[in-house]
C-alpha positions in Angstrom: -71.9 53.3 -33.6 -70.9 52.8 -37.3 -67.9 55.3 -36.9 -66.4 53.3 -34.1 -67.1 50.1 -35.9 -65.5 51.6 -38.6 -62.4 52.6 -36.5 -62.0 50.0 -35.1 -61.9 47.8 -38.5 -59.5 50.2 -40.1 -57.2 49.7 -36.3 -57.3 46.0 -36.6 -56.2 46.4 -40.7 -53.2 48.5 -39.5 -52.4 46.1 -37.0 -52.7 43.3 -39.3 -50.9 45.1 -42.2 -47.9 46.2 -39.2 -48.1 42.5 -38.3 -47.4 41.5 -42.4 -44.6 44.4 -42.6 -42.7 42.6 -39.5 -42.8 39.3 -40.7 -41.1 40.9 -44.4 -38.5 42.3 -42.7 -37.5 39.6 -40.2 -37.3 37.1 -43.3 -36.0 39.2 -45.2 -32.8 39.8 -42.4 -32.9 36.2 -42.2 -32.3 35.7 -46.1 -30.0 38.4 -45.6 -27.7 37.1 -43.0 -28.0 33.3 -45.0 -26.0 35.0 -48.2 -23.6 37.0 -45.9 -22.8 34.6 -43.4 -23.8 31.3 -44.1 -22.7 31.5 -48.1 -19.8 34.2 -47.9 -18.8 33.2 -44.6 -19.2 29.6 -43.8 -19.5 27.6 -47.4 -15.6 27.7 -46.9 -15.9 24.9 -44.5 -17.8 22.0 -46.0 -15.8 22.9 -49.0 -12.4 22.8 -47.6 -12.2 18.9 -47.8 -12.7 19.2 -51.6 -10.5 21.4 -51.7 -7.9 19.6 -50.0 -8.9 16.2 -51.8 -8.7 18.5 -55.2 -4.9 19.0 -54.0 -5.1 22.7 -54.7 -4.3 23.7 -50.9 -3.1 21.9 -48.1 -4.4 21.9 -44.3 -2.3 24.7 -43.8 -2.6 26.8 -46.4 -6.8 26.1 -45.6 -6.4 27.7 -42.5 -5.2 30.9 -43.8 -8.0 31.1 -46.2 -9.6 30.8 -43.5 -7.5 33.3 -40.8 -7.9 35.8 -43.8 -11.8 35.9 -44.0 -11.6 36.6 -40.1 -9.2 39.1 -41.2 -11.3 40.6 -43.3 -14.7 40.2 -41.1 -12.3 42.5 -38.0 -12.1 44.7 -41.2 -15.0 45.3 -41.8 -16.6 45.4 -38.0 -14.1 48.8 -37.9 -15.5 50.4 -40.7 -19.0 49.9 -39.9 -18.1 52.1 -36.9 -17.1 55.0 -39.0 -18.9 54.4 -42.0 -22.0 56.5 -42.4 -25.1 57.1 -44.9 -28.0 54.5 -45.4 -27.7 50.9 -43.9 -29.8 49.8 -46.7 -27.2 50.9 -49.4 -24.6 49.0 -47.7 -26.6 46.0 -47.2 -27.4 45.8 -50.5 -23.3 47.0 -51.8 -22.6 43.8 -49.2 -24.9 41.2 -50.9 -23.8 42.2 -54.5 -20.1 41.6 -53.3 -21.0 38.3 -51.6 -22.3 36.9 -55.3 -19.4 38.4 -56.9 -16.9 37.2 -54.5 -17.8 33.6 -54.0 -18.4 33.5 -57.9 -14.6 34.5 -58.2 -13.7 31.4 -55.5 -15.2 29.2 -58.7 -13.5 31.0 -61.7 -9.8 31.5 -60.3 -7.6 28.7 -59.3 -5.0 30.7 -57.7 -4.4 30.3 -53.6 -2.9 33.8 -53.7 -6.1 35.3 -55.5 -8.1 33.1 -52.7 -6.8 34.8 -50.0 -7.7 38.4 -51.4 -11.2 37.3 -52.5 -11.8 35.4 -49.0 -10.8 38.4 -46.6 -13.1 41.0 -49.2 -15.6 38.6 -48.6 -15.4 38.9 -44.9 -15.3 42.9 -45.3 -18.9 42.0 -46.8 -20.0 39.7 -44.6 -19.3 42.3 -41.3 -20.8 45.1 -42.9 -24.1 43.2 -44.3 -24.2 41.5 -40.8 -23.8 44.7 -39.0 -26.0 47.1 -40.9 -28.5 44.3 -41.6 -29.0 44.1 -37.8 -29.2 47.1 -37.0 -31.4 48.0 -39.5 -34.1 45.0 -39.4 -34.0 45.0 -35.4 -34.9 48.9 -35.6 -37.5 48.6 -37.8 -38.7 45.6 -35.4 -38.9 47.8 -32.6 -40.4 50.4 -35.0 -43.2 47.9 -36.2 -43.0 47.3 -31.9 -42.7 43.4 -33.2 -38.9 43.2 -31.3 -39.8 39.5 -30.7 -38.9 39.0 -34.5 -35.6 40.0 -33.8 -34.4 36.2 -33.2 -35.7 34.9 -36.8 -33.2 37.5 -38.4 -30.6 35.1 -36.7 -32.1 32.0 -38.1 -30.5 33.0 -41.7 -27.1 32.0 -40.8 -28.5 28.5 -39.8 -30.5 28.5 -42.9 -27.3 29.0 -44.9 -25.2 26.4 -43.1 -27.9 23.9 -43.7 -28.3 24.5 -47.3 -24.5 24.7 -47.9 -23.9 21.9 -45.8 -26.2 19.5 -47.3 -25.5 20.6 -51.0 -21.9 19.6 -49.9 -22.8 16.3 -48.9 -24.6 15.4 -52.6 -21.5 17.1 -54.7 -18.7 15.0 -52.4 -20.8 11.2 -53.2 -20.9 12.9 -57.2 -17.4 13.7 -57.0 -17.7 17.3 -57.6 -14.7 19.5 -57.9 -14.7 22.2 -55.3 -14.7 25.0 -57.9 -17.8 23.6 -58.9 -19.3 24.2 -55.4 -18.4 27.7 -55.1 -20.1 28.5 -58.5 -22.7 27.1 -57.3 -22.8 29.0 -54.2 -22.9 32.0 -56.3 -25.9 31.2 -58.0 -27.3 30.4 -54.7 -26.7 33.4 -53.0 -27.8 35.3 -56.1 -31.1 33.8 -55.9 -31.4 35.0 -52.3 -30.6 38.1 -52.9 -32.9 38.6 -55.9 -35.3 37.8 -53.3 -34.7 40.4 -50.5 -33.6 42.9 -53.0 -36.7 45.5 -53.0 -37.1 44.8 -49.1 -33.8 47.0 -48.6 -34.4 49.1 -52.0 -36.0 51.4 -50.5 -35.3 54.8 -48.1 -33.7 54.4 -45.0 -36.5 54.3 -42.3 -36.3 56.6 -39.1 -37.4 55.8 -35.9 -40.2 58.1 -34.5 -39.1 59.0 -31.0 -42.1 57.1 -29.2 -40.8 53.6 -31.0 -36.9 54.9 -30.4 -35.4 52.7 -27.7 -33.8 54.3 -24.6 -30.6 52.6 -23.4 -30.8 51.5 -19.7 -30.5 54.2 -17.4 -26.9 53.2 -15.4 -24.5 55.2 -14.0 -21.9 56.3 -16.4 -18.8 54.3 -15.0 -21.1 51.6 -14.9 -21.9 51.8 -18.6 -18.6 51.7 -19.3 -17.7 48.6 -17.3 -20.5 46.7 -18.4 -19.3 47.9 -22.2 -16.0 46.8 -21.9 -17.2 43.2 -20.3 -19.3 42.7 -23.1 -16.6 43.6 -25.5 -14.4 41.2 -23.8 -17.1 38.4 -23.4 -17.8 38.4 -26.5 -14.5 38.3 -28.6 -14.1 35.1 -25.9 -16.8 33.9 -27.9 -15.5 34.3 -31.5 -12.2 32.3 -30.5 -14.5 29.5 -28.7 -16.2 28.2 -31.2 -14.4 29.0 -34.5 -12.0 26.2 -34.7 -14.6 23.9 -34.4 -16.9 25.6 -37.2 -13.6 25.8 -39.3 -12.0 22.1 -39.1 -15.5 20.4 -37.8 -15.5 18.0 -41.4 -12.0 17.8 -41.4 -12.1 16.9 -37.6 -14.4 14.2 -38.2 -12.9 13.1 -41.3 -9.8 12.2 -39.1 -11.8 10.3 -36.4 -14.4 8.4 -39.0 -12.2 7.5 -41.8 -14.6 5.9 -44.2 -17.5 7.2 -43.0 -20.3 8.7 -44.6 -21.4 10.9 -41.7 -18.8 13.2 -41.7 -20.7 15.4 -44.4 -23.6 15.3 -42.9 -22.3 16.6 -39.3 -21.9 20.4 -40.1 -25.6 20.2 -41.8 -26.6 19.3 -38.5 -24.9 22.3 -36.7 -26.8 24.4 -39.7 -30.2 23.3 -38.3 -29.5 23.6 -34.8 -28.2 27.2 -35.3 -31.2 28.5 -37.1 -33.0 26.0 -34.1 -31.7 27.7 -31.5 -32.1 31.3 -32.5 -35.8 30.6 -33.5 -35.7 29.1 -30.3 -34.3 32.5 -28.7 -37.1 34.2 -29.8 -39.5 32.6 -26.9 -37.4 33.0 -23.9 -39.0 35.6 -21.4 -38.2 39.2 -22.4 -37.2 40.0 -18.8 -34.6 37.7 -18.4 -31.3 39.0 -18.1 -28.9 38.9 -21.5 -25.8 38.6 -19.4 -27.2 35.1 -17.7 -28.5 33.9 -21.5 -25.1 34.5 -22.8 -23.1 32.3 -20.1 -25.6 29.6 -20.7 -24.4 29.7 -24.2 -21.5 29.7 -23.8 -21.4 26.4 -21.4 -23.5 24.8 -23.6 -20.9 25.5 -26.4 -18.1 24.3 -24.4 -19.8 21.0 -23.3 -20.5 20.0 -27.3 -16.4 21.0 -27.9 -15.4 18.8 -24.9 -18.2 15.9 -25.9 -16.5 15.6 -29.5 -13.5 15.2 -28.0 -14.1 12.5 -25.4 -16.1 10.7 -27.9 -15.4 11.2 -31.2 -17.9 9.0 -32.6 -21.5 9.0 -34.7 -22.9 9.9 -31.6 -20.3 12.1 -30.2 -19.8 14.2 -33.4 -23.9 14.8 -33.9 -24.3 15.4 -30.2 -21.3 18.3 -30.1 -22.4 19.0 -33.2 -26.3 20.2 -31.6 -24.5 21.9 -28.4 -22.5 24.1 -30.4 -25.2 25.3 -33.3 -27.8 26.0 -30.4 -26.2 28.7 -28.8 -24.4 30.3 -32.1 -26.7 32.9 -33.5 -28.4 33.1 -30.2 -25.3 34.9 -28.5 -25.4 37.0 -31.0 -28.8 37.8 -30.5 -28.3 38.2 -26.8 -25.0 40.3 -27.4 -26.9 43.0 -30.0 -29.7 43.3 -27.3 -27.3 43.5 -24.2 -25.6 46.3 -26.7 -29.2 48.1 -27.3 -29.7 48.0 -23.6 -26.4 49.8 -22.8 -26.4 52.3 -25.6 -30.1 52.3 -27.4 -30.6 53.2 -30.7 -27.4 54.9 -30.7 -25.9 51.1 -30.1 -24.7 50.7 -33.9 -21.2 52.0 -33.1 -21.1 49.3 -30.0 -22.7 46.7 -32.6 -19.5 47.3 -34.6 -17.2 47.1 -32.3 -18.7 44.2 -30.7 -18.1 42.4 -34.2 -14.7 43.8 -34.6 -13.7 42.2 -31.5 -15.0 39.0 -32.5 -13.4 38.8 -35.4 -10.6 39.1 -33.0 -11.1 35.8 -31.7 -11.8 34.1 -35.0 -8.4 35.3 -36.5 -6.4 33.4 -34.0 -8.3 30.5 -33.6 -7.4 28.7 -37.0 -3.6 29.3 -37.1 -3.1 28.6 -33.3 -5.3 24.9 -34.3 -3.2 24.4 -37.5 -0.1 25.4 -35.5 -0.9 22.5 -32.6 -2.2 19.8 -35.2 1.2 19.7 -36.8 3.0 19.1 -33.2 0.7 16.8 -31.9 -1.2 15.2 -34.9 -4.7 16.1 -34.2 -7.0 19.0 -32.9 -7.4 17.8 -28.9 -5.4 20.0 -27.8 -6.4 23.2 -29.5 -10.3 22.1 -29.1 -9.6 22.2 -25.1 -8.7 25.9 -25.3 -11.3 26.3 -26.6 -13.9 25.2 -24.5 -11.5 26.5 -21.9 -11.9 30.6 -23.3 -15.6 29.3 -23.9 -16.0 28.8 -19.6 -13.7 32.0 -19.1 -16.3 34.1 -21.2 -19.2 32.5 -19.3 -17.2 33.4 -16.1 -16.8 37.0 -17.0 -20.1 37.3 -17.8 -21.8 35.8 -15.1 -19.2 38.4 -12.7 -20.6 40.8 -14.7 -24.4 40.3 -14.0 -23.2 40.0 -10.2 -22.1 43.4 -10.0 -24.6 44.9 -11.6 -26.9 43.3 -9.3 -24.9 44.5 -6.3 -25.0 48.2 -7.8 -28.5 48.0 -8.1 -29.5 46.8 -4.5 
């Protein structure tokens, strides 16, 4: 009797101490994700109307910074496909850069500098993204806590929000933009000092009774599904970036005066790291396919609700439809890649981003491109929310015909 009491106490430690480890490793993906994407990514955007009221770029000349950190995300999307030895190594070679990146957004004042520093930092932010997610959604399944998989995408929410709102104090100080990329630095230095040991240490292997198995479909069928996805999903990355490019400048133009233009793309930070914590608690069983055309819709309606009504209300509402869905599709995406390929998915993973980056590359340029004919971002929003439908389209044929197959 006291052996098995004694069993089972040391069981309920290990589960308890498994439970602990899980929780390290999805915050610390979180954290991750916040330097990578929300700081090396997306600071650029609450920035870029101090930079344009600092007169050292214009609207155009913002959109290429901008077209050039896509760039540099497709960039680095390919090379995680090739690039081989320990995810943690690169993690932590991408968080270093991140620092030292944004730091040199502060220190030079030199547009043509900007654009090399801004597409390195999107080489960074693919590969942390990419090996971080990997990496923290393997040991998940390892620790056989996948369901933490969603509060890894929380972190780019988290760094919206913080970004965002640090934004909106600097611009009623009247900061200089340089002064909010240093301090992004320091922020994303802190962050990192943080997670640092969680990805210090060796690369961890899969034993093959925690490995995941990759969804047993015919081959042809795998590679229709793949190439669906692929599709779907750089639909996605020209959807929604013009909007979480221009959305302060967008509102800018519609409020003039305002105070709540600042405060808008804080909003969207919360409701990304909302919906992707809210990801987390959706049935298992449901189909990723489905989840993602949901997104997508939901995207498209906030696009098409800013432009009929580009008020308070209009703004904040689109604002909440298109940060719900953002981490969440990718989320659904990774999954809907682990599903098709398994643990062997990392290649898929990359290529998945690469295309997505795709999407983001034209979006800025092609809005920049239709604001100067017509005098404001209508236009180039509705094509948006146009691919947006088309992606949830595709997907949802997908899902059909893999239900057809199956029956």
């Amino acid at each position: 009797m006291h052996e098995a009491q004694s069993a089972a106490a040391v069981g309920i430690a290990m589960k308890m101490e498994q439970h602990r480890e899980a929780w390290r490793v999805a915050l610390a993906g979180a954290l991750c994700l916040a330097v990578a994407m929300g700081i090396g990514r997306f600071a650029f955007t609450p920035l870029l109307p101090m930079m344009l009221h600092d007169g050292v770029i214009d609207l155009t000349a913002g959109g290429w910074l901008a077209t050039a950190n896509y760039l540099g995300y497709f960039i680095g999307a390919l090379l995680c496909m090739v690039l081989r030895g320990s995810a943690t190594r690169f993690i932590r070679i991408g968080l270093a850069a991140t620092v030292l990146l944004t730091l040199g957004m502060g220190l030079w004042q030199s547009p043509g500098l900007w654009l090399v520093l801004r597409t390195l930092a999107g080489i960074a932010s693919a590969c942390t993204f990419v090996f971080a997610s990997g990496w923290c959604l393997q040991r998940l399944a390892q620790l056989q806590a996948p369901a933490l998989g969603g509060i890894i995408y929380c972190g780019p929410g988290l760094g919206i929000l913080l970004t965002g709102l640090a934004t909106s104090a600097m611009v009623s100080h009247h900061w200089k933009a340089s002064y909010g990329w240093l301090s992004y630095a320091l922020l994303a230095l802190l962050l990192t000092a943080i997670v640092w040991r969680t990805f210090a240490g060796p690369a961890v292997s899969l034993t093959p009774a925690a490995a995941a198995s990759p969804q047993a479909l015919p081959p042809a069928q795998i590679v229709r599904q793949t190439r669906g996805l692929t599709t779907a999903y750089a639909l996605a990355g020209f959807g929604y970036i013009i909007t979480a490019t221009f959305l302060p400048v967008i509102a800018r133009q519609a409020l003039p005066g305002s105070s709540w233009p600042d405060l808008f793309w804080p909003l969207f930070g919360i409701s990304v790291s909302l919906g992707a914590w809210l990801a987390t608690h959706l049935p298992g069983h449901w189909d990723n396919r489905l989840l993602l055309a949901a997104c997508y819709l939901l995207q498209a309606t906030g696009i098409l609700i800013g432009v009929a009504s580009p008020s308070v209300f209009g703004f904040a509402l689109g604002s909440i439809l298109l940060g719900l869905p953002f981490t969440a599709i990718t989320l659904f995406a990774m999954r809907d890649a682990r599903r098709l390929r398994g643990d062997q998915a990392r290649s898929l993973m990359g290529l998945l981003t690469a295309t997505y980056g795709i999407g983001q590359i034209v979006g800025p340029p092609l809005a920049t491109r239709l604001v100067q004919g017509s005098g404001n971002f209508t236009s180039s929003l509705c094509v948006a929310a146009f691919t947006l439908a088309a992606g949830a389209g595709l997907l949802g044929l997908m899902y059909r015909e893999s239900r057809q197959a199956q029956a």
